[in-house]
C-alpha positions, 0 to 999 in steps of 0.5 A: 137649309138641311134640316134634321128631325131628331129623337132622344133615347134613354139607353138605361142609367147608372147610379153614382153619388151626385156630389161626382158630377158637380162640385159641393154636391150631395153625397146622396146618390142619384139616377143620371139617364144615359142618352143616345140620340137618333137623328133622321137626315132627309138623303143620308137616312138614320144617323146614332149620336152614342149608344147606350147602354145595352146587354152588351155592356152588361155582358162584358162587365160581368166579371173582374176586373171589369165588374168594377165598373158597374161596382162603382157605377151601378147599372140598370137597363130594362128589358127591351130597352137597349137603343137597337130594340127601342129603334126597332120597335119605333122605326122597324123598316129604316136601318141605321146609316151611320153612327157618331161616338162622341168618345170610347167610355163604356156607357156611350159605345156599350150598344155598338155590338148591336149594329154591325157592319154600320160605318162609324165616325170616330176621333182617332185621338180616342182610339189612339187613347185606348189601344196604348192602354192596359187592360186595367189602365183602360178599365181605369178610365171608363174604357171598355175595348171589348165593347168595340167591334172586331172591324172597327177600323174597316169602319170607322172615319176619323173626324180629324180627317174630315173638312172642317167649316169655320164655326160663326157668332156666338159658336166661334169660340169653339174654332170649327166643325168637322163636316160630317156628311159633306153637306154642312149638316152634321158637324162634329165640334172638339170639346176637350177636358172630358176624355181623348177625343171627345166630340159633340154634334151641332145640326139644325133640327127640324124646326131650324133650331140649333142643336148642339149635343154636347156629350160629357162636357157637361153633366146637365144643362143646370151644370151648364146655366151654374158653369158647375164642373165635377170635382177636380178630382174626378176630372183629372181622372177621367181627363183634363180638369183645365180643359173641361173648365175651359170647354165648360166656360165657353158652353156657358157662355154661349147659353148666354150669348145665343139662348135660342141653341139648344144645349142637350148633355148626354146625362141630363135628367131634364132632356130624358123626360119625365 
């Protein structure tokens, strides 16, 4: 078996009412990490799950209207600490080989711009969802198209295109995995309700445990163990309040049913560290 040493990254934070992220929740607001994850696959080399936040992303939210996203969602990302220079000071002689967004929102392809020319893996569905928008009706929904390279369709591969492996036991629920890497290492796993297209990743880690990121299915591993969902109103507007339920649900349940799969949301205080 394939196995995949992996590590995680807070690519800056944002700061929003928590009462957004789950339902009954204090008004009061609170710091949610954004996470990237690099994983280091023994033949295929480095491999991003999702980027950050990065000065890219301050850049091109500097003035209206996309200012409004930091005006609801204040940003901070210290110096020296986008993914690209954090990975650059970790792993200075390994270039990244392949990179998986896991949806478009602003605060998971923010970093793109800083690995150019690297092959993308992308639901086109997602792309389909942002280039039909307005300027304003994509700011709307968390999404930021100037953050997306210019080549981005030279570089991408659809994940809808990709051969898919039946998902067994307790992961059966979610349907199947599209085979990322044609070696059953990396699949990527629908997991609607959050935004168009919007994909995990399951791999083995390097100690033969299952990984499942799980981007913005869940806001935190608690939301999970609690099946506590955002508001509906907050659901709806980013995506589909009933599907995320669904997705939410099953996450749930597999939490109960394979303890051992370890669950890791893309804004989880508890994965980020101390």
């Amino acid at each position: 078996m394939i196995r995949i040493d992996y590590r995680i990254y807070e690519a800056g934070h944002c700061t929003h009412p928590e009462c957004a992220t789950r339902a009954g929740a204090p008004l009061a607001p609170s710091r949610f990490p954004a996470l990237a994850f690099a994983l280091r696959h023994p033949a295929r080399g480095m491999v991003l799950f999702d980027t950050g936040y990065s000065e890219h992303f301050l850049a091109g939210t500097a003035h209206m209207p996309e200012r409004l996203y930091r005006t609801v969602t204040p940003v901070s990302l210290g110096e020296g600490r986008s993914l690209q220079a954090q990975l650059q000071s970790d792993w200075p002689d390994e270039p990244v080989r392949s990179i998986v967004l896991s949806h478009l929102h602003g605060d998971h392809v923010g970093g793109l711009l800083d690995f150019p020319r690297v092959p993308l893996f992308c639901a086109r569905e997602a792309w389909e969802d942002m280039r039909g928008r307005s300027r304003f009706g994509a700011l709307r929904k968390g999404l930021l198209p100037a953050l997306l390279p210019g080549d981005f369709l030279q570089r991408v591969t659809w994940i809808e295109d990709l051969p898919t492996i039946r998902l067994e036991g307790a992961l059966a629920p979610f349907g199947r995995g599209h085979d990322l890497l044609g070696d059953g290492s990396l699949l990527a796993v629908a997991l609607p309700g959050h935004a168009a297209g919007h994909y995990g990743l399951l791999f083995p880690d390097a100690a033969g445990v299952t990984t499942f990121l799980v981007a913005d299915a869940a806001w935190s591993t608690q939301a999970i163990r609690d099946v506590a969902p955002p508001p509906a109103v907050v659901t709806a507007w980013l995506g589909n309040t009933r599907s995320y339920r669904e997705t939410l649900a099953r996450l749930h349940a597999l939490s109960k049913q394979a303890p051992s799969i370890r669950l890791l949301p893309s804004h989880c205080r508890e994965a980020s560290g101390p």
